[in-house]
N, CA, C and O of each residue as an XYZ file, in Angstrom:
628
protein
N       0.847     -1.177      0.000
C       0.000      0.000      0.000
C       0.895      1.244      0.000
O       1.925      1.340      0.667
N       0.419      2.152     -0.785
C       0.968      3.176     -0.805
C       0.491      4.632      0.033
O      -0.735      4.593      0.136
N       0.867      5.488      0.458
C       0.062      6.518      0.883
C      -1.070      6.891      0.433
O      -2.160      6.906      1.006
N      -0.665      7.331     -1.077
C      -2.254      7.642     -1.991
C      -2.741      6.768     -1.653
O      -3.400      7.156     -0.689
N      -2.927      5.582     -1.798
C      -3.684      4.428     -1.213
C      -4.866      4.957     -0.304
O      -6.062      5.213     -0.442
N      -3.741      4.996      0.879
C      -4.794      5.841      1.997
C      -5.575      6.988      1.431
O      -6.721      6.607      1.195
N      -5.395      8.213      1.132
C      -5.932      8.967      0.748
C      -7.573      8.414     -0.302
O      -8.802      8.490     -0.326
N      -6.580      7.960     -0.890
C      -8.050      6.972     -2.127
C      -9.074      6.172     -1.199
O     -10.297      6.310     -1.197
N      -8.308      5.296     -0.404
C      -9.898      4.843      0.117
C     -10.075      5.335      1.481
O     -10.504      4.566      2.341
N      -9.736      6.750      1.803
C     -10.587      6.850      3.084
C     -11.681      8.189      2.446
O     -12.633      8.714      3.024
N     -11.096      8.485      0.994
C     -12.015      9.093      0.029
C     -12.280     10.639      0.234
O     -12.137     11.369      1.215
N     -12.801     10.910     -1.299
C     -12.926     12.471     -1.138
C     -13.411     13.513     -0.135
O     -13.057     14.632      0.239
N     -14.180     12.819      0.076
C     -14.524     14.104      1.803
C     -13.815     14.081      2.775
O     -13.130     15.030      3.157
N     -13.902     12.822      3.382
C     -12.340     12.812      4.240
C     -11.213     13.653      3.922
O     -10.894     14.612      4.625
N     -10.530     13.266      2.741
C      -9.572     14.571      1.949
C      -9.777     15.517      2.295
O      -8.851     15.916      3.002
N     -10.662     16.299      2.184
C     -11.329     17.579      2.293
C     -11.047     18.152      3.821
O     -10.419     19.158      4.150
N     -11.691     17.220      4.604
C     -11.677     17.472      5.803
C     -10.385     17.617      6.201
O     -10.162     18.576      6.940
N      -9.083     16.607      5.770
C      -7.842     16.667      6.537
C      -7.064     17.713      5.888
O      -6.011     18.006      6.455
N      -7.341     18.301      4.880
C      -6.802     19.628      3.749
C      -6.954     20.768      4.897
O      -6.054     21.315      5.533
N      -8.747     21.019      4.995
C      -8.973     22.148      6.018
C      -8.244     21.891      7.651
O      -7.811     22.829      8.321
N      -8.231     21.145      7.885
C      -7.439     20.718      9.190
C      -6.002     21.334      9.132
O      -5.308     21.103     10.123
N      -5.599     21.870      8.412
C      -3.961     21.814      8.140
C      -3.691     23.418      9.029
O      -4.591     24.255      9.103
N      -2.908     23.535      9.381
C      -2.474     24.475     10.237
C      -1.103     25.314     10.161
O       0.024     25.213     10.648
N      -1.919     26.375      9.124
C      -0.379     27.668      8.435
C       0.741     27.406      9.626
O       1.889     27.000      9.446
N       0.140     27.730     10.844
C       0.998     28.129     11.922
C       1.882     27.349     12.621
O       2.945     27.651     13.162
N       1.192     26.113     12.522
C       2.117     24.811     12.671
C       3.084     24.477     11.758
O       4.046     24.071     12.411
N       3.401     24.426     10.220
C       3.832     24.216      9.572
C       5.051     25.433      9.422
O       6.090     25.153      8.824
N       4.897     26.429      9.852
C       5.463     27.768      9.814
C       6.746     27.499     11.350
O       7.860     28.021     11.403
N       6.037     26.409     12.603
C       6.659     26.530     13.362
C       7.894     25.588     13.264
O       9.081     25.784     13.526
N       7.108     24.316     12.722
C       8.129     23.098     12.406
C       8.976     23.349     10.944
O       9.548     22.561     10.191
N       8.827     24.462     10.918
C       9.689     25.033      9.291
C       9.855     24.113      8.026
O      10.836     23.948      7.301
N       8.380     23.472      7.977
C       7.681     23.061      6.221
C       7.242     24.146      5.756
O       7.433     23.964      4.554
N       6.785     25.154      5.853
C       5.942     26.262      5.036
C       6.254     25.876      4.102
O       5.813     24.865      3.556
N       7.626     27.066      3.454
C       8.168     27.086      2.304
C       8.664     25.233      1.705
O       8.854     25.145      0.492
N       8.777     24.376      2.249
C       9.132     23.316      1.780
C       7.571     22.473      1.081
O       7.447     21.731      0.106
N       6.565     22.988      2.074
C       5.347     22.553      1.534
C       4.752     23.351      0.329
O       4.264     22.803     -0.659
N       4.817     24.326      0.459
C       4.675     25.112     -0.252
C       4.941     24.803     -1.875
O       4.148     24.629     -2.801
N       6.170     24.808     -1.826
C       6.742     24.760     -3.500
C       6.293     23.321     -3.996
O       6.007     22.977     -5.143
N       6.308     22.529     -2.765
C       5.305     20.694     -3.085
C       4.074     20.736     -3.587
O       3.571     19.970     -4.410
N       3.644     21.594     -3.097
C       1.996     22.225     -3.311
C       1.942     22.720     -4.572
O       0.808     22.549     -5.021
N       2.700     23.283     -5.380
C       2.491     23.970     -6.520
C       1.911     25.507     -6.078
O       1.302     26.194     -6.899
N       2.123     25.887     -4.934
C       1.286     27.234     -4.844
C       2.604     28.362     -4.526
O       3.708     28.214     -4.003
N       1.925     29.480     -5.090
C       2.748     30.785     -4.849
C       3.005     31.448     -3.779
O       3.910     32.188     -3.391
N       1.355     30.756     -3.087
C       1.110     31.332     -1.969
C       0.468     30.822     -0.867
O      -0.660     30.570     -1.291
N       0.524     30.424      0.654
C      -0.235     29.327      1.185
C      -0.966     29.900      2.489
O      -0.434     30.446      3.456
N      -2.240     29.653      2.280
C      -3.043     30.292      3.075
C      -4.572     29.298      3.658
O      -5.081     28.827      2.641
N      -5.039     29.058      4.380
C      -6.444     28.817      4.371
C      -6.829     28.544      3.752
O      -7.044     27.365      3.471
N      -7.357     30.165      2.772
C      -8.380     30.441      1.801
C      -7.571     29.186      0.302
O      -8.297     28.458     -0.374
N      -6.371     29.238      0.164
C      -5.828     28.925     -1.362
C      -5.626     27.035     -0.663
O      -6.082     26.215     -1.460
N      -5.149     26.538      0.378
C      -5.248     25.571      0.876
C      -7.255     24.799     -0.005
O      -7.626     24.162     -0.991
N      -7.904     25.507      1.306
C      -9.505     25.046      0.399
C      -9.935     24.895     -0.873
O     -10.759     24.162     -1.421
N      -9.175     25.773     -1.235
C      -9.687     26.244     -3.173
C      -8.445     25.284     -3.685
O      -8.453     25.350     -4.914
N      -7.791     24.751     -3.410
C      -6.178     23.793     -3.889
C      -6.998     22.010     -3.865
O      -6.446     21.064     -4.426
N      -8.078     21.898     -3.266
C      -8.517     20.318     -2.761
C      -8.047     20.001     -3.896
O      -6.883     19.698     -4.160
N      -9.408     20.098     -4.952
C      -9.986     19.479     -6.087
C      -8.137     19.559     -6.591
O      -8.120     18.347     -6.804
N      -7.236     19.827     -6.798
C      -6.216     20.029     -7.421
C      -5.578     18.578     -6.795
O      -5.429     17.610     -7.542
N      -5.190     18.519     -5.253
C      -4.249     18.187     -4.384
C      -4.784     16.422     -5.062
O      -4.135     15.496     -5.549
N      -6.649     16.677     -4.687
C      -6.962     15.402     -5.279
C      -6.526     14.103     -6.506
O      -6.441     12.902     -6.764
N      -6.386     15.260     -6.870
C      -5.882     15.109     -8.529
C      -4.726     14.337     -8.615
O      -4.486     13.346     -9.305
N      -3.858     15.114     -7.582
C      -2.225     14.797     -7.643
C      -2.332     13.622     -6.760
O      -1.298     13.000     -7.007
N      -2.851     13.102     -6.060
C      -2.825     12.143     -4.674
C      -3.725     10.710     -5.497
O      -3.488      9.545     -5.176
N      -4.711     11.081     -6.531
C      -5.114     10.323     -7.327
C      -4.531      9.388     -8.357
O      -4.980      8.344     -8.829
N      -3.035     10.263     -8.654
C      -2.488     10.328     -9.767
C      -1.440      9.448     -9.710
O      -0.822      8.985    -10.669
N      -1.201      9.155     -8.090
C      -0.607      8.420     -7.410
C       1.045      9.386     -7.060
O       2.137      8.821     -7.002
N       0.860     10.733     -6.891
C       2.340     11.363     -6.739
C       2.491     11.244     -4.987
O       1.820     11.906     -4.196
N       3.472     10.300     -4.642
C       3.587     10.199     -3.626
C       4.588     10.951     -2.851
O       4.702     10.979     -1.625
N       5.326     11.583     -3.776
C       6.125     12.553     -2.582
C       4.853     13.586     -2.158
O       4.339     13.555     -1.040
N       4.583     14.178     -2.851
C       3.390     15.391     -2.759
C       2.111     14.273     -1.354
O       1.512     14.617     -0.335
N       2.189     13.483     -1.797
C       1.088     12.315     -0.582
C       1.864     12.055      0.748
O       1.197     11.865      1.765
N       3.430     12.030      0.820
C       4.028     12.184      1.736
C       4.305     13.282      3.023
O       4.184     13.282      4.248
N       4.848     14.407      1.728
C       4.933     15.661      2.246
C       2.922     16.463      2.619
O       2.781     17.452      3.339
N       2.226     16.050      2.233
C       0.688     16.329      2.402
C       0.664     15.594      4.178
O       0.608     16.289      5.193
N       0.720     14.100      4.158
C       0.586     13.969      5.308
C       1.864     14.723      6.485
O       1.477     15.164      7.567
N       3.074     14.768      6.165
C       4.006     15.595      7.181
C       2.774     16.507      7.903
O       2.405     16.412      9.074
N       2.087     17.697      6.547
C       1.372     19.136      7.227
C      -0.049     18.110      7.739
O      -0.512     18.240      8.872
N      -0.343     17.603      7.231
C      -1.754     16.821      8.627
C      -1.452     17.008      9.866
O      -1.932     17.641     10.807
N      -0.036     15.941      9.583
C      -0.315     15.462     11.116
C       0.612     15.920     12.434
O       0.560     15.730     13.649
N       1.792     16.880     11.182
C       2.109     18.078     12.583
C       0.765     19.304     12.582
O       0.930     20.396     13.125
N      -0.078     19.060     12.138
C      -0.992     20.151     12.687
C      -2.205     19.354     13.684
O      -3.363     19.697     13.923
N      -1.611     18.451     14.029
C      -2.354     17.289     15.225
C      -1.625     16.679     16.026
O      -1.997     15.632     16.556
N      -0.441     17.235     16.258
C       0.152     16.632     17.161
C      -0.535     16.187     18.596
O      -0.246     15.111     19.119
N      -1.264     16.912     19.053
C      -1.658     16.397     20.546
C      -2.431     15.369     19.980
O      -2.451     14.440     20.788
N      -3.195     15.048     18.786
C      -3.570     13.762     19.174
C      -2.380     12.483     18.715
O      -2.475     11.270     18.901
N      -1.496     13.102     18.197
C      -0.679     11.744     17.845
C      -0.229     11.808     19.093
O      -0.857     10.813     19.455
N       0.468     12.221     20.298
C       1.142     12.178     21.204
C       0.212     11.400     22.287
O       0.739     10.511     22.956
N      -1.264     11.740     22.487
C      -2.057     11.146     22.919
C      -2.508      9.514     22.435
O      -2.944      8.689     23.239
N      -2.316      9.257     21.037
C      -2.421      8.293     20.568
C      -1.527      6.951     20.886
O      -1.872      5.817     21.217
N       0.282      7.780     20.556
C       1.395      6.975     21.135
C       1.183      6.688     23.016
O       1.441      5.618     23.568
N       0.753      7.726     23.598
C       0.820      7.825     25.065
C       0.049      6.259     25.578
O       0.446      5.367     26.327
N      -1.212      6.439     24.782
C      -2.490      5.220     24.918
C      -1.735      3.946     24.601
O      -2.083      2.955     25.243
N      -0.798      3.812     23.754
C      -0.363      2.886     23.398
C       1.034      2.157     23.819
O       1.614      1.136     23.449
N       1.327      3.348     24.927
C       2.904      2.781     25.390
C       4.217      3.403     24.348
O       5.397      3.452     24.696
N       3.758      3.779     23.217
C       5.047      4.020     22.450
C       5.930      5.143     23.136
O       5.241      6.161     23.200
N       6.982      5.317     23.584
C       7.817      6.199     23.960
C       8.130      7.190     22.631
O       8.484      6.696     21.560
N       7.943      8.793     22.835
C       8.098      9.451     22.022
C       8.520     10.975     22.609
O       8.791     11.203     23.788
N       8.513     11.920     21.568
C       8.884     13.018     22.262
C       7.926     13.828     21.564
O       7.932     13.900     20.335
N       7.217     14.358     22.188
C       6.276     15.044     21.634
C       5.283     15.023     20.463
O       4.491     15.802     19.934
N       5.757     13.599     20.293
C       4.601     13.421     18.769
C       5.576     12.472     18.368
O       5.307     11.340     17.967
N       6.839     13.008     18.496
C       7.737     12.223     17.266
C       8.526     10.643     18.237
O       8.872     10.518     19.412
N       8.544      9.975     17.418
C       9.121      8.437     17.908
C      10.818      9.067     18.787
O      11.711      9.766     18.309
N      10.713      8.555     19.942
C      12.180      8.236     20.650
C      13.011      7.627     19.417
O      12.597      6.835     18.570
N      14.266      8.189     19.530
C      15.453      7.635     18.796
C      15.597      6.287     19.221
O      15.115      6.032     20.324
N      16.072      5.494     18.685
C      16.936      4.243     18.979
C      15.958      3.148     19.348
O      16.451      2.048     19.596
N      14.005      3.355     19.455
C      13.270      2.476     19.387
C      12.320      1.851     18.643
O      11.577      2.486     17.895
N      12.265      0.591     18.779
C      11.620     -0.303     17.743
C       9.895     -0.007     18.117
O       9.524     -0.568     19.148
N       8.646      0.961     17.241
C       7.543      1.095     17.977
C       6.262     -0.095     17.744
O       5.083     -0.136     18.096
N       7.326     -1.187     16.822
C       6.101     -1.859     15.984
C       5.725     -3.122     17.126
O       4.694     -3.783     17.005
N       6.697     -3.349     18.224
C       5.785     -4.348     19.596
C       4.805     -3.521     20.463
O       4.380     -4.131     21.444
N       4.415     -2.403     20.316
C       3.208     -1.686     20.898
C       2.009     -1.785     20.134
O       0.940     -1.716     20.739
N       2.025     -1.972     18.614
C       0.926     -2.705     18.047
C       0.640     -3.416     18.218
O       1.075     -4.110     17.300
N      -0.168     -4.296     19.120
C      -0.736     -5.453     18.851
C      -1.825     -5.711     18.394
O      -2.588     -4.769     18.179
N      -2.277     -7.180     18.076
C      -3.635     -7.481     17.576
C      -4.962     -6.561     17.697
O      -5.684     -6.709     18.683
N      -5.199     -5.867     16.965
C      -6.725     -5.188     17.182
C      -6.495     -3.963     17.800
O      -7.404     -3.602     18.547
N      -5.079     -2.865     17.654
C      -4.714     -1.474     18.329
C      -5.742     -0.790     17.838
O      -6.550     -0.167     18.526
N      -5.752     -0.915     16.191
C      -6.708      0.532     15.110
C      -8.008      0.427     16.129
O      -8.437      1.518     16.502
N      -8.688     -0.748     16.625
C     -10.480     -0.330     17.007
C     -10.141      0.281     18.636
O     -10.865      1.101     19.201
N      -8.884     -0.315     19.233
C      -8.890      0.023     20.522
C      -8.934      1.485     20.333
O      -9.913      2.065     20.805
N      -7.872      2.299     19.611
C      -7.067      3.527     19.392
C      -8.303      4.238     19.213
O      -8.702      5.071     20.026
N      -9.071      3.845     17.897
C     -10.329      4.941     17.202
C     -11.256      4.273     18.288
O     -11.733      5.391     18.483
N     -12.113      3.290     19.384
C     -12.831      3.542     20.271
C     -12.633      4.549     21.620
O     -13.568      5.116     22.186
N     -11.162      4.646     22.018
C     -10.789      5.583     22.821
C     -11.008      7.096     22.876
O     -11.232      7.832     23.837
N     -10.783      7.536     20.600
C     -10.255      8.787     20.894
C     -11.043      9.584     19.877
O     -10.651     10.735     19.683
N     -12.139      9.132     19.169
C     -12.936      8.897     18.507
C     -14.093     10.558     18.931
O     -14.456     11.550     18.299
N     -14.278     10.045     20.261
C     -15.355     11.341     20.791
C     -14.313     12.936     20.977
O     -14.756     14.084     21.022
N     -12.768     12.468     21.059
C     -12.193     13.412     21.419
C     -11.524     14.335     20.461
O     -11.429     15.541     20.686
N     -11.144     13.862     19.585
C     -10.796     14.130     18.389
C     -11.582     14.072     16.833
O     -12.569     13.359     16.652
N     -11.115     14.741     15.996
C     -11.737     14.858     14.330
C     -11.998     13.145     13.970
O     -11.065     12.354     13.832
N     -13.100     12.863     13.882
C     -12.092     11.060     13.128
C     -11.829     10.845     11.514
O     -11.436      9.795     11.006
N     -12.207     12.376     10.651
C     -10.578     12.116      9.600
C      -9.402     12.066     10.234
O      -8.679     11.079     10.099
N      -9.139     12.842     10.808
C      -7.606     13.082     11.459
C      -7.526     11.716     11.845
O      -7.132     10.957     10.959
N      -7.848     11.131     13.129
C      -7.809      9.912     13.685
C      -7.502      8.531     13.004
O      -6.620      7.731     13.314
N      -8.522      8.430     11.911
C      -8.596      7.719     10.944
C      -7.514      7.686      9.697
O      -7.300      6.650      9.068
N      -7.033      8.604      9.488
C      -5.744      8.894      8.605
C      -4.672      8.401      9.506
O      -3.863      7.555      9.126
N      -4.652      9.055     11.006
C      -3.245      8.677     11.425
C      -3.002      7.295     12.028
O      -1.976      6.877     12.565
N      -4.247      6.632     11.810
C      -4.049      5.089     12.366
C      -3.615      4.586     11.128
O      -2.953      3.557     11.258
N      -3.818      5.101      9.561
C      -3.997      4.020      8.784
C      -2.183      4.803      8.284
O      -1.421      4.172      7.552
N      -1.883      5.952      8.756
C      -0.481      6.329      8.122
C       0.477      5.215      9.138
O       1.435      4.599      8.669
N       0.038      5.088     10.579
C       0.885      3.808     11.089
C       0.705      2.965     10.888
O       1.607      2.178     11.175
N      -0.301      2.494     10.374
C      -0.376      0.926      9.631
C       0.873      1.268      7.713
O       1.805      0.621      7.234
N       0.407      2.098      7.416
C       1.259      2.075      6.129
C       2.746      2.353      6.837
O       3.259      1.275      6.538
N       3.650      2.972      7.475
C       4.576      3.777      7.388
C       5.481      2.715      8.617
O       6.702      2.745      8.773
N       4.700      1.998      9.234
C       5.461      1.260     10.274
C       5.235     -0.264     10.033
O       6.117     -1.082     10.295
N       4.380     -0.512      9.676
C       3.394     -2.002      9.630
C       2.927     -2.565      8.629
O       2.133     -3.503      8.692
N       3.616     -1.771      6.973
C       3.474     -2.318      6.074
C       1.908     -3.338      5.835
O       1.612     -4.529      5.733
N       1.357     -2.273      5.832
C      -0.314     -2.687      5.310
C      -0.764     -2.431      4.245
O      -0.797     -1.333      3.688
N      -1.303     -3.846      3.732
C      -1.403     -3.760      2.097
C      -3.042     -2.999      1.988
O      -3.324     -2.510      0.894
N      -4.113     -2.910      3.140
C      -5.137     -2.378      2.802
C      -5.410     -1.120      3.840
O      -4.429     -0.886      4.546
N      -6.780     -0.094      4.116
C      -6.913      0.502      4.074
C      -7.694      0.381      5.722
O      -8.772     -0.212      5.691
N      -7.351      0.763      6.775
C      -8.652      0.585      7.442
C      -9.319      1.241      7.827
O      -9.108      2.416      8.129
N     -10.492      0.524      7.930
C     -11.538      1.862      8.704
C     -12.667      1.208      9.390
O     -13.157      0.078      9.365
N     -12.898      2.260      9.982
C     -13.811      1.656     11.693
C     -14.922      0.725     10.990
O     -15.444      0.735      9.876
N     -15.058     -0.124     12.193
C     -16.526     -0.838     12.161
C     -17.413     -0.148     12.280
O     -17.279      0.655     13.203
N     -18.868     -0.049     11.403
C     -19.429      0.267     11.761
C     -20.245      0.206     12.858
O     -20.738     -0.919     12.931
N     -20.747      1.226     14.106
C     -21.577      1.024     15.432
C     -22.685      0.518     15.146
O     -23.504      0.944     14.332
N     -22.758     -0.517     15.883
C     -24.036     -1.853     16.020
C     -25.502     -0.843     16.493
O     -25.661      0.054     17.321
N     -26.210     -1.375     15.715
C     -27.771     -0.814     16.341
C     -28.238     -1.369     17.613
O     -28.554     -2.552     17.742
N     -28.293     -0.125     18.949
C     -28.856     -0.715     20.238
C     -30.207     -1.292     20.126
O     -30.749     -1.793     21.111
């Protein structure tokens, strides 16, 4: 599986949603702006040109350009850090602020059935595009997953 992958089947609105999620100010702090930026194809990066860029970004993430699908998720999911840090925390992974501790292996904190534990935990607390992207970017990026996941649907009481 590839990143676009993800992007493709957690599908166009989702997209949408994790596009507007993105955070100038975060990206400005962890010093991607300008690196995202020129990835982006834009002159200029804002909110307003972010929203009006989807239908484009789509295009490119469709098209299967995976640096641009790479560097796209970097600005996600440093503009969510408290829930990745909250996510690793739930799970035991030792990290520093979002980002993995040096020198450790995080793939024995996955075990059998983490994605429903992770998205039943954090689900009410957080976006669940966001949520849902960053379970399935650690299934692609650590755990080599050939498919896509996504929540069970909630049983009728």
């Amino acid at each position: 599986m590839k990143i676009s992958d993800v992007y493709v089947g957690l599908g166009q609105e989702t997209f949408a949603q994790l596009i507007r999620g993105i955070s100038i100010g975060k990206l400005r702090t962890y010093q991607i702006y300008e690196g995202f930026k020129v990835r982006a194809h834009l002159h200029k990066l804002n909110t307003e040109i972010l929203r009006k860029s989807i239908p484009r970004f789509w295009e490119r993430v469709t098209q299967g350009d995976e640096d641009f699908g790479k560097d796209l998720a970097q600005a996600i999911l440093l503009s969510h850090l408290d829930l990745i840090s909250a996510v690793l925390d739930f799970l035991g992974v030792a990290h520093e602020n979002g980002f993995f501790a040096k020198d450790i292996d995080p793939k024995p904190h996955f075990t059998e059935g983490w994605e429903e534990r992770v998205y039943e935990n954090f689900r009410a607390a957080y976006p669940e595009p966001v949520l849902v992207f960053y379970i399935n970017h650690l299934r692609w990026e650590l755990l080599g997953a050939t498919e896509v996941y996504r929540p069970a649907a909630p049983s009728a009481a």
